[in-house]
Each structure stands twice: as structure tokens, then as C-alpha cells.
C-alpha positions in Angstrom: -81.0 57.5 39.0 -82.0 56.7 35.7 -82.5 58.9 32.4 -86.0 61.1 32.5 -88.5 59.6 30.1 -87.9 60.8 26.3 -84.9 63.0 27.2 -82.9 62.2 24.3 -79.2 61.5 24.4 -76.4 63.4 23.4 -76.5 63.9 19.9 -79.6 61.8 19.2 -81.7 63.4 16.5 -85.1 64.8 17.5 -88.3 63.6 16.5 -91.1 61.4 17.0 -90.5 57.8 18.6 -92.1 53.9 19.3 -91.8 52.8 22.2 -88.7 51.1 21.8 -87.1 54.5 21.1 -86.9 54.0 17.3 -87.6 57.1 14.9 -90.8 56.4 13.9 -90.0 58.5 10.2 -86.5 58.3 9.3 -85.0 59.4 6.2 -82.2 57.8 4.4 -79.5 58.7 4.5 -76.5 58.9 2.1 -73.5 57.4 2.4 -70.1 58.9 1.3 -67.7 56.5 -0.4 -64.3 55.3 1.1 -61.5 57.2 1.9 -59.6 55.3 -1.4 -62.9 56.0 -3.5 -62.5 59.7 -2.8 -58.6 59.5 -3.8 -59.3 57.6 -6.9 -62.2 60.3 -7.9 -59.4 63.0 -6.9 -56.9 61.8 -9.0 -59.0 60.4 -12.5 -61.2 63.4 -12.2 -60.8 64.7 -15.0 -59.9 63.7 -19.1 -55.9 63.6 -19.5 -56.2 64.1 -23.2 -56.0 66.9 -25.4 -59.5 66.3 -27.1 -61.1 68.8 -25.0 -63.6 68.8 -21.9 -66.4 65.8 -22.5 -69.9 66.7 -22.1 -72.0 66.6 -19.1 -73.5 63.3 -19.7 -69.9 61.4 -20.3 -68.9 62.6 -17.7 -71.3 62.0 -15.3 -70.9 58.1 -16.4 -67.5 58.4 -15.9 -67.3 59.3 -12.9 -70.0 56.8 -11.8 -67.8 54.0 -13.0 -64.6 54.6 -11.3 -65.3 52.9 -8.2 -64.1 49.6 -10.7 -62.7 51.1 -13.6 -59.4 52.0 -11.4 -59.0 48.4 -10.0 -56.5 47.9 -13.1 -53.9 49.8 -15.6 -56.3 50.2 -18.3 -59.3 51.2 -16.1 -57.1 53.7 -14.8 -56.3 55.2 -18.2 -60.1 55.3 -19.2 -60.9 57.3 -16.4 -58.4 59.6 -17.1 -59.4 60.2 -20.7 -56.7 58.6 -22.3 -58.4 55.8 -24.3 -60.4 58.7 -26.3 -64.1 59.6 -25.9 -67.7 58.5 -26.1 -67.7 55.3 -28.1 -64.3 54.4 -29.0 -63.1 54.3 -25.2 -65.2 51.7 -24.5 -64.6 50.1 -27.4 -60.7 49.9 -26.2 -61.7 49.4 -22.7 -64.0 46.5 -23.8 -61.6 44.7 -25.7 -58.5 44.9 -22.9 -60.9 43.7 -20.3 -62.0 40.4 -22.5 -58.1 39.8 -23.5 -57.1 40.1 -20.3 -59.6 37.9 -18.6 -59.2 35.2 -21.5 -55.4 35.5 -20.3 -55.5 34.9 -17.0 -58.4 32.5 -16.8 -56.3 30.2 -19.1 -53.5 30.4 -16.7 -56.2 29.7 -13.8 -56.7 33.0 -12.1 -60.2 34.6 -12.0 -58.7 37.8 -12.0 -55.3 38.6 -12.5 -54.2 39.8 -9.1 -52.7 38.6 -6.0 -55.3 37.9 -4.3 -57.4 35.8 -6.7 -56.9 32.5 -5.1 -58.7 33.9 -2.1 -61.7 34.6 -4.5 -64.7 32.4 -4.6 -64.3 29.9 -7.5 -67.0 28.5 -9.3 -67.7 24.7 -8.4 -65.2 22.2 -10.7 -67.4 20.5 -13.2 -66.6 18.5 -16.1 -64.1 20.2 -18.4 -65.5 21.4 -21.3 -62.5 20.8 -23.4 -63.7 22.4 -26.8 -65.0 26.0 -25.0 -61.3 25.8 -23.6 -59.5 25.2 -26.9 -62.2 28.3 -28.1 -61.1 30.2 -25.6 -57.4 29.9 -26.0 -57.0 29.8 -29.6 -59.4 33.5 -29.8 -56.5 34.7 -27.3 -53.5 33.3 -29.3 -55.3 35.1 -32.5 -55.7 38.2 -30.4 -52.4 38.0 -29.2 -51.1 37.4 -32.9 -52.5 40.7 -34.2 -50.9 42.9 -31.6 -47.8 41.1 -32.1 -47.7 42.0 -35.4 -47.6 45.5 -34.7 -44.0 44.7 -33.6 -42.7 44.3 -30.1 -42.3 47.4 -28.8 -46.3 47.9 -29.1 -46.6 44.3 -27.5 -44.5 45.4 -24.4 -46.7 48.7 -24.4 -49.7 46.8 -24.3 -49.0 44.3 -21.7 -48.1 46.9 -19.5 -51.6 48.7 -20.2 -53.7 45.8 -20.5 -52.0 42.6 -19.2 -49.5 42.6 -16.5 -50.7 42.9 -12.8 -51.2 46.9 -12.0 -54.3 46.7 -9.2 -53.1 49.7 -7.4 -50.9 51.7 -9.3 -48.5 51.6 -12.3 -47.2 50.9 -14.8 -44.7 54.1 -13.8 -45.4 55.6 -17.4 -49.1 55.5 -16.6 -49.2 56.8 -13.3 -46.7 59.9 -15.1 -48.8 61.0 -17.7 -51.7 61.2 -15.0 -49.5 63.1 -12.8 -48.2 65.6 -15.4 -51.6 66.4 -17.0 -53.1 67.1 -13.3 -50.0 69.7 -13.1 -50.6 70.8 -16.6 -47.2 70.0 -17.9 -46.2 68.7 -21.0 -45.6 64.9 -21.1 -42.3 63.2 -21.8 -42.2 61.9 -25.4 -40.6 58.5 -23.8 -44.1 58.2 -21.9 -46.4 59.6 -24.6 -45.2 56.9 -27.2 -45.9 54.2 -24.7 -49.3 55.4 -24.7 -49.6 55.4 -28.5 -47.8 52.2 -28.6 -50.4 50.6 -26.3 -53.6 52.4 -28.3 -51.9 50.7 -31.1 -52.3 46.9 -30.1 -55.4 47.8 -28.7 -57.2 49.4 -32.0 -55.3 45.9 -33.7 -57.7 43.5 -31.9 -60.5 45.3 -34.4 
């Protein structure tokens, strides 16, 4: 025996139908992010920094951009405060994300993860052999200032800004986060990483 005409199913919303048994009027409805989006929002939450609470407005657009600000080291630290606030956090975040992608694209990765040759590629045209040389010599002058901060800023850096982190790390990184959720004081060893990697990235100007 089949279902009485317009007897809903269980669980179906109420309301007026077509004939096909469509909601005529239905509103729209919001969807709630990932079960990773809500982890990364859990953890970056809030500013890791000691230059007090940001205002409404910053951080409203922070927290807007950390579906892709945490898909890397240094996008991880921004949403955690610890590039600054307002205009100069940008300004760092801005010049890691250009260094970086002028480092890896050199070496032939779109992005520098592990899964970048499964990423489309743009269609292999004539190389433009002057852009490239552009390209590489604005990364070896890059590279030059921050090495001239001396090496233990360089190895900060490329933790922060360079090597491979999509998910998690480096471990100093991941520990400052961790203590400043807990509201403990940070380990000078992990603190000066930090400063060493600010460093290098106030040197690119």
C-alpha cells in the first residue's frame, strides 16, 4: 500500500510543495565548515602575542582567513598573532608567501608540498628565459639579505617560511602556540627562534 498523498516523510520539513514534492520556498541554508576547519579555528583562535587583544574588525578578518592562512608554517603563525598586528603582519606574511613561492617554483613545484605534482599545471609554453632569470636573481637577492643577518636567523626563517610544514610544525612553532593557549611562559630556546625568524623576514624590507 503506498504512502497517503502529501504525508510527509520522516523528518521532511513542513511546508508548501510542486508537484514533484519540491519546497516550493526554501531558505538557504548555512553550511558549517569541516571538522579540520573547526580544529584549525580552535587552535589559532586567538593572538599568541603579548601586544594585547586586536580589535573587533582584525579580528573578524582573521578569523575569516584561516581556512588558507594555516595550510603552511608562516600562515599558521599569522593566525596566531605572532607576526604582529594590523599592517605589519601582512607585511611579513606578504613577503614569506612571495619568497617562498619564488623558491619553489624555481625548483618546479607550484606549491611546496607533497602533493604538488598532483596539482593542475599550467600548459608548457615557450620559456620565457629573461622573466626566469628575474625571477631567480629577486630570490638570490632576497635570500642574500636574510643571510646576512647570520645563519642562525637563516635556519629560523626557513623553518618559518621555507621548508615544507602543510600540517603542522616546525616543533618550535606548534610550542609557542601550545604554551600561549595554556598561558605559560615560553621557552627562551623557542622564543628566539621566533625573533630569529621576524628577523630575516623584516630584512627583505
Amino acid at each position: 500500500m503506498g504512502r497517503p498523498k502529501g504525508k510527509l516523510s520522516k523528518g521532511q520539513p513542513k511546508g508548501a510543495r510542486s508537484a514533484s514534492g519540491r519546497k516550493r520556498e526554501r531558505a538557504a541554508q548555512s553550511l558549517t565548515p569541516c571538522e579540520g576547519v573547526v580544529r584549525r579555528r580552535e587552535l589559532y583562535r586567538l593572538p599568541a602575542n603579548d601586544t594585547g587583544e586586536p580589535d573587533a574588525s582584525d579580528r573578524r578578518e582573521r578569523r575569516g582567513r584561516q581556512e588558507t592562512d594555516t595550510c603552511d608554517a608562516i600562515g599558521r603563525a599569522y593566525c596566531a598573532g605572532l607576526l604582529g598586528g594590523g599592517e605589519l603582519a601582512d607585511r611579513r606574511l606578504q613577503a614569506a608567501r612571495t619568497i617562498a613561492a619564488r623558491y619553489w617554483s624555481i625548483l618546479g613545484f607550484a606549491t611546496p608540498d607533497s602533493l604538488a605534482r598532483f596539482q593542475p599545471q599550467q600548459p608548457s609554453g615557450p620559456r620565457d628565459e629573461e622573466r626566469d632569470a628575474r625571477r631567480e636573481q629577486a630570490l638570490n637577492d632576497g635570500l642574500a639579505l636574510i643571510a646576512a643577518c647570520g645563519r642562525d636567523v637563516r635556519v629560523a626563517f626557513d623553518h618559518l617560511v621555507i621548508d615544507p610544514n602543510p600540517d603542522q610544525g616546525p616543533p618550535w612553532l606548534d610550542a609557542i602556540v601550545a604554551v600561549n593557549r595554556c598561558g605559560g611562559v615560553i621557552p627562551e630556546r623557542y622564543s628566539k627562534m621566533l625573533e630569529r625568524a621576524l628577523v630575516g623576514l623584516d630584512a627583505l624590507g
